[in-house]
C-alpha positions as CSV (number, residue, x, y, z in Angstrom):
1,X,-14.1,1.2,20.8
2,X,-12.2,3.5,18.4
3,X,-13.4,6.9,19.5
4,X,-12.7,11.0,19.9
5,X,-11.9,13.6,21.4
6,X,-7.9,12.8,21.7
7,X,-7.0,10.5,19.1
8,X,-4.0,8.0,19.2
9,X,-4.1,6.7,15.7
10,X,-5.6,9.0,12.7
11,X,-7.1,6.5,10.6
12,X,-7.4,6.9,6.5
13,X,-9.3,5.1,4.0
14,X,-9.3,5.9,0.3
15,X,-12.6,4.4,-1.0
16,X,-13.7,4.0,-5.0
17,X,-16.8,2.8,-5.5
18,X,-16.1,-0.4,-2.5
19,X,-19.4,1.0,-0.6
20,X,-19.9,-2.4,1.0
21,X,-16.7,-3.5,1.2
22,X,-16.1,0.1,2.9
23,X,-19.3,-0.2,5.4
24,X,-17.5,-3.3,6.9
25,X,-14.3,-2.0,6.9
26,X,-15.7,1.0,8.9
27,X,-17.5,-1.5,11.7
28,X,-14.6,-3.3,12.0
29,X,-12.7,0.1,13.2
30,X,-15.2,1.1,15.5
31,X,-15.1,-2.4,17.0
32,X,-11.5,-1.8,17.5
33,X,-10.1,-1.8,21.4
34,X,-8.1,-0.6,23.5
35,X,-7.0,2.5,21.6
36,X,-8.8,6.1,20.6
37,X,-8.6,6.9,16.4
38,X,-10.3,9.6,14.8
39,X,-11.2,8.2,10.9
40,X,-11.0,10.1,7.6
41,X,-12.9,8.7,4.5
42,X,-11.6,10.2,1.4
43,X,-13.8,9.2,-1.1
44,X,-12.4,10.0,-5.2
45,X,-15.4,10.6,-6.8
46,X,-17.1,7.3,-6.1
47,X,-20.6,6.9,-8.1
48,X,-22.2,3.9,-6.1
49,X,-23.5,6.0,-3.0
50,X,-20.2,5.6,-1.1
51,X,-19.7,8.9,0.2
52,X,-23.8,9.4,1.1
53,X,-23.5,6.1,2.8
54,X,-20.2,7.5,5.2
55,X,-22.4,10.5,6.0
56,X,-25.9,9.0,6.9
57,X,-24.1,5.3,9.0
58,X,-20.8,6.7,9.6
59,X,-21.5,10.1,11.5
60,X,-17.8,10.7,13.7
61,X,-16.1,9.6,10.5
62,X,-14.5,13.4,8.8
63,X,-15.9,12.9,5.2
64,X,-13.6,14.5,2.5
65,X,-15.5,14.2,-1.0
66,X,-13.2,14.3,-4.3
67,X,-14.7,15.1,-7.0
68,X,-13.0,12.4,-9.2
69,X,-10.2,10.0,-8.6
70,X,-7.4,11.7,-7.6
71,X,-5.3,8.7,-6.6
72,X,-3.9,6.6,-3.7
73,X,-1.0,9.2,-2.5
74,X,-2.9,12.2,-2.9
75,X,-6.1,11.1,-1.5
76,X,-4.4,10.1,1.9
77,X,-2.3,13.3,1.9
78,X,-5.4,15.3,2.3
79,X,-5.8,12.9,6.0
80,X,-2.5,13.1,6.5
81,X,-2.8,17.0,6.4
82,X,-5.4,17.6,8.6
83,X,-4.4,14.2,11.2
84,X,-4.3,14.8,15.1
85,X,-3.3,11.2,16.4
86,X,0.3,10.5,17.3
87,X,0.3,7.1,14.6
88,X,-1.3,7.8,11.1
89,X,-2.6,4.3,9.8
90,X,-3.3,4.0,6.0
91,X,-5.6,1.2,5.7
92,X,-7.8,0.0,2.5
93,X,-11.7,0.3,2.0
94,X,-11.5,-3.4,0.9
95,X,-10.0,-4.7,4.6
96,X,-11.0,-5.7,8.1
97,X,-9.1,-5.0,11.0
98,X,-9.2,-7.8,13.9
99,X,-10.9,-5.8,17.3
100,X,-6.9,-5.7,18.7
101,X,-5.0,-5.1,15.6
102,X,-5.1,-1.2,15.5
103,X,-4.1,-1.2,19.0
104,X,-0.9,-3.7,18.6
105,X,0.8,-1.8,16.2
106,X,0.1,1.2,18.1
107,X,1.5,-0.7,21.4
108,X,4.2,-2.4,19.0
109,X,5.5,1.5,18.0
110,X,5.0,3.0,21.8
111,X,7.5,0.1,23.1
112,X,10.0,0.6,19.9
113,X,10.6,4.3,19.6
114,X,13.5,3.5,16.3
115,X,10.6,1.7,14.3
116,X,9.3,4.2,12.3
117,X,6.6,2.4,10.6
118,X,4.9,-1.1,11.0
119,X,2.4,-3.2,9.6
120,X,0.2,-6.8,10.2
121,X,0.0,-10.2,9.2
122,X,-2.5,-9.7,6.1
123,X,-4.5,-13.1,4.7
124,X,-7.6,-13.4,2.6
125,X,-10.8,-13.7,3.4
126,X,-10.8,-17.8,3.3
127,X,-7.8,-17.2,5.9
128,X,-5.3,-17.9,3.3
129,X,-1.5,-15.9,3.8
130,X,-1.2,-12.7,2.4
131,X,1.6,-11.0,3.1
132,X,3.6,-10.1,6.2
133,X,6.4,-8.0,5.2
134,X,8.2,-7.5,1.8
135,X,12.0,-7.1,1.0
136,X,12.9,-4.5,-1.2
137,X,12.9,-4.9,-5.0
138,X,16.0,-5.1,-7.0
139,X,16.7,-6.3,-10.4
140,X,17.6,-9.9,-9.5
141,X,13.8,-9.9,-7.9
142,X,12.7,-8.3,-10.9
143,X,14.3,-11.3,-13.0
144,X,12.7,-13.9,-10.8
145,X,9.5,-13.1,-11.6
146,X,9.8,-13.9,-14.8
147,X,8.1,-17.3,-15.6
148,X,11.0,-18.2,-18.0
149,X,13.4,-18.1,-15.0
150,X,14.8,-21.6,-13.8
151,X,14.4,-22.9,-10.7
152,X,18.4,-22.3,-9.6
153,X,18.0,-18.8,-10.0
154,X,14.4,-18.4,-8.4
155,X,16.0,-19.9,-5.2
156,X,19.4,-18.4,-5.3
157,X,17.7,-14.5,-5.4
158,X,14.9,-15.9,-3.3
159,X,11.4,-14.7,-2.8
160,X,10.8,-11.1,-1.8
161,X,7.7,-12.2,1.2
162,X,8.5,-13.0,4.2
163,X,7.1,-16.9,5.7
164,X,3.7,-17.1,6.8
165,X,4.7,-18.9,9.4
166,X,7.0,-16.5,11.3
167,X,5.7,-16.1,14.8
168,X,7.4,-13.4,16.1
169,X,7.7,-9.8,15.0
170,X,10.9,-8.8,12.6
171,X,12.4,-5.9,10.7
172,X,11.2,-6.3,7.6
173,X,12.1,-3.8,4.4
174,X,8.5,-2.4,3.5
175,X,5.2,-3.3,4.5
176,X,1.7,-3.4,2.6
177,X,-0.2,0.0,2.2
178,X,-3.5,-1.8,2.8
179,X,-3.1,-1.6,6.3
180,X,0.6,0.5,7.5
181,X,1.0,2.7,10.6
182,X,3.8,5.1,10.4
183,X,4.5,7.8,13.1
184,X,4.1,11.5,12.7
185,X,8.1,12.0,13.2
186,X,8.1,9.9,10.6
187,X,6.3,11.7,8.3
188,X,7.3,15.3,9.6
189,X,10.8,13.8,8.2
190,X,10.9,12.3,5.1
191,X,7.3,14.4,4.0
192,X,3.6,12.9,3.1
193,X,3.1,10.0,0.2
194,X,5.0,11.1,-3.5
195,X,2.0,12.2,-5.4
196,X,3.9,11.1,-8.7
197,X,2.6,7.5,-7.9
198,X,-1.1,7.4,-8.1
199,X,-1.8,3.5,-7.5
200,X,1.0,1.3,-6.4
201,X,4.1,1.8,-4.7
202,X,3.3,5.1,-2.7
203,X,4.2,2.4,0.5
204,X,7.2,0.6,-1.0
205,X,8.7,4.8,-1.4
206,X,8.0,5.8,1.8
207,X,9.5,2.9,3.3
208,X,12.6,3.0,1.5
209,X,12.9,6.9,2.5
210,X,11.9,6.8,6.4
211,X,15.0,3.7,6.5
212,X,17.5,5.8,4.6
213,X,16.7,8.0,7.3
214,X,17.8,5.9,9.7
215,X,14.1,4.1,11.1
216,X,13.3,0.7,11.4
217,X,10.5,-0.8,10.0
218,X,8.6,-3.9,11.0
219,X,6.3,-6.5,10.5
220,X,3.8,-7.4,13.3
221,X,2.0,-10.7,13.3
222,X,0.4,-10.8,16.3
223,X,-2.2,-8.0,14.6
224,X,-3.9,-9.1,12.0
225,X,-6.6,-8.2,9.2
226,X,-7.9,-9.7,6.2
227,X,-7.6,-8.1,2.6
228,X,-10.1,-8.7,-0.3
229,X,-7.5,-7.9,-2.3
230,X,-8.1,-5.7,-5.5
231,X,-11.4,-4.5,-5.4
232,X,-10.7,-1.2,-6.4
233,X,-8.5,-1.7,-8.5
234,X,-10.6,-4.6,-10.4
235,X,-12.7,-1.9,-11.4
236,X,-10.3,-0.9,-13.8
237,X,-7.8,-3.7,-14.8
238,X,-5.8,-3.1,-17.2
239,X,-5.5,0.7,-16.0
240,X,-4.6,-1.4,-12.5
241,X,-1.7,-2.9,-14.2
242,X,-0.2,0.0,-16.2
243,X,-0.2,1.8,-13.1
244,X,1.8,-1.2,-11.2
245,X,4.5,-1.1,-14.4
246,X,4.4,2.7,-14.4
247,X,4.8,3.1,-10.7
248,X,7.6,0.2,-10.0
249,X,9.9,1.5,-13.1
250,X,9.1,5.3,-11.5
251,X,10.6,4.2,-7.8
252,X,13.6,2.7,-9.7
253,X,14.3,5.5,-11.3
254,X,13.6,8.1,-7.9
255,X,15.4,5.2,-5.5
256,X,18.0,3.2,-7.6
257,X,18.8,5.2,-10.4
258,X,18.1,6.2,-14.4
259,X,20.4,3.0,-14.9
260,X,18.5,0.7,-13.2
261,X,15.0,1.9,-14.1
262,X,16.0,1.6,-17.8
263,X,17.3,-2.1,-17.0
264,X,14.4,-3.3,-15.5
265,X,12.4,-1.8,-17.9
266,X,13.9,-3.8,-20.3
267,X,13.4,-6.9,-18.2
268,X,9.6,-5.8,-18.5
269,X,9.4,-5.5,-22.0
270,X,11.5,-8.5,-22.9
271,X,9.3,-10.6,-20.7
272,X,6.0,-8.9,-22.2
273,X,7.5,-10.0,-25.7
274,X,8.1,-13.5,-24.3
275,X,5.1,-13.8,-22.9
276,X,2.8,-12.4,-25.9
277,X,1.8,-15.7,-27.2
278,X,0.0,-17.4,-24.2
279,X,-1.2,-14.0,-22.8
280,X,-1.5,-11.3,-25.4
281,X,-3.9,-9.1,-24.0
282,X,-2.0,-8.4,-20.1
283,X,1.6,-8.1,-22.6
284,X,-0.2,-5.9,-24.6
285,X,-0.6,-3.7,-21.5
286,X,2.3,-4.3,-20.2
287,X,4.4,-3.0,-23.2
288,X,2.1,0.1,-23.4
289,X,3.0,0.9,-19.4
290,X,6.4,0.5,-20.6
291,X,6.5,2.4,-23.5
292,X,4.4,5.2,-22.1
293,X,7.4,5.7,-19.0
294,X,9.8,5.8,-22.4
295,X,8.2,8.4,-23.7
296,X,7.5,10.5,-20.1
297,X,11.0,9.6,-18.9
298,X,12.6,13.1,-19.0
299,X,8.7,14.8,-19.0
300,X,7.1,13.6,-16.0
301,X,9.0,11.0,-14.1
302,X,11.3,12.6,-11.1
């Protein structure tokens, strides 16, 4: 059971409008073994009950309400503030943790003290592979995506997940926010989440910064959880994927450069252009993202 008074792990979970989705996610903590957690909800300004459902089933959970949505980074940061447990572990409204999982990555970080942060094999809910582990993006990755890439060049850049069928645990580049543990050294180092990303790549940044400084960072497959993917962010789709472009081209330009954001960006927007015959309404979107980052580029992105 994941319980008080002298928590190992601090648990957060963002929630917007996922009220069922969240209830589960919340009985699969508390079935959790082997390891104590104290669990923040921060909920941003949810309108289907929610936060009232957190407070009357979910007692020992510490309720922060938001008055509206305030954003992935943010919304954690307000956990992160006020967390007690030695591990902080982000993990989604929309997920359920296996009864071990919490514990192995906690056991996983006691037995490696240079891994800094660490994360499980995800699948879907019909058991289906997820993700477990990313490598970092770069331009060539970038390029691969597109569907107008051959298939020389998709297997000379390679993919950037990791097998599913990779038994043993691995350094890995970044793991998925929906469920990552990170140590408070970590954090007391390289800071909280960058609150310039408000959905999307808050996880990919802080990964890139606690390796720079020097920690490892692995993926563990022996814990696992599933991920209905997107159910947040379903809510609001094409806001969803404005966010993704906006957020990708704003770690390029914090983590690679002005150079390489401006490339990629270009990348985006040819591909958008390409692409605007069989799907017109997602390039649509996509060039607005793009052109909005144009216009913000010496205003609001750092």
């Amino acid at each position: 059971m994941c319980e008080m008074p002298t928590p190992d792990v601090t648990v957060s979970l963002v929630s917007f409008n996922t009220r069922d989705l969240l209830r589960a996610a919340l009985q699969a903590v508390e079935a959790s073994r082997g390891v104590s957690c104290e669990v923040f909800v921060v909920d941003n300004g949810s309108a289907d009950g929610s936060a009232d459902m957190v407070q009357a089933e979910f007692p020992a959970a510490r309720l922060i309400r938001n008055p509206d949505n305030r954003g992935f980074a943010a919304a954690n940061n307000l956990a992160i503030r006020r967390a007690a447990g030695r591990y902080v572990l982000l993990l989604n409204p929309d997920t359920e943790v296996s009864p071990d999982a919490i514990r192995t990555l906690a056991d996983y970080l006691d037995r490696h003290p240079d891994t800094g942060i660490c994360g499980p094999r995800i699948v879907f809910p019909d058991g289906t592979f997820q993700s477990c582990g990313y490598r970092f993006p770069t331009v060539w990755s970038e390029i691969r995506q597109s569907k107008n890439v051959n298939r020389l060049v998709k297997a000379l850049v390679g993919p950037e997940t990791f097998p599913a069928d990779w038994p043993e645990a691995r350094d890995v580049d970044w793991v998925d926010g929906a469920c990552l543990m990170i140590r408070r050294e970590v954090i007391d180092r390289i800071g909280p989440l960058d609150e310039q990303y408000f959905l999307y790549a808050e996880e990919l940044d802080w990964c890139f910064n606690a390796r720079k400084a020097g920690w490892r960072v692995a993926a563990v497959p022996a814990a696992g959880i599933v991920h209905h993917q997107g159910k947040s962010s379903a809510q609001v789709s094409d806001r969803s994927l404005e966010y993704f472009m906006d957020t990708r081209l704003r770690y390029y330009r914090k983590n690679r450069g002005l150079a390489v954001a401006l490339f990629v960006s270009a990348v985006y927007g040819a591909g958008c252009l390409k692409q605007w015959r069989s799907e017109p309404r997602k390039s649509r979107v996509k060039l607005r993202a793009v052109s909005r980052w144009w216009a913000g580029l010496f205003g609001r992105a750092r």
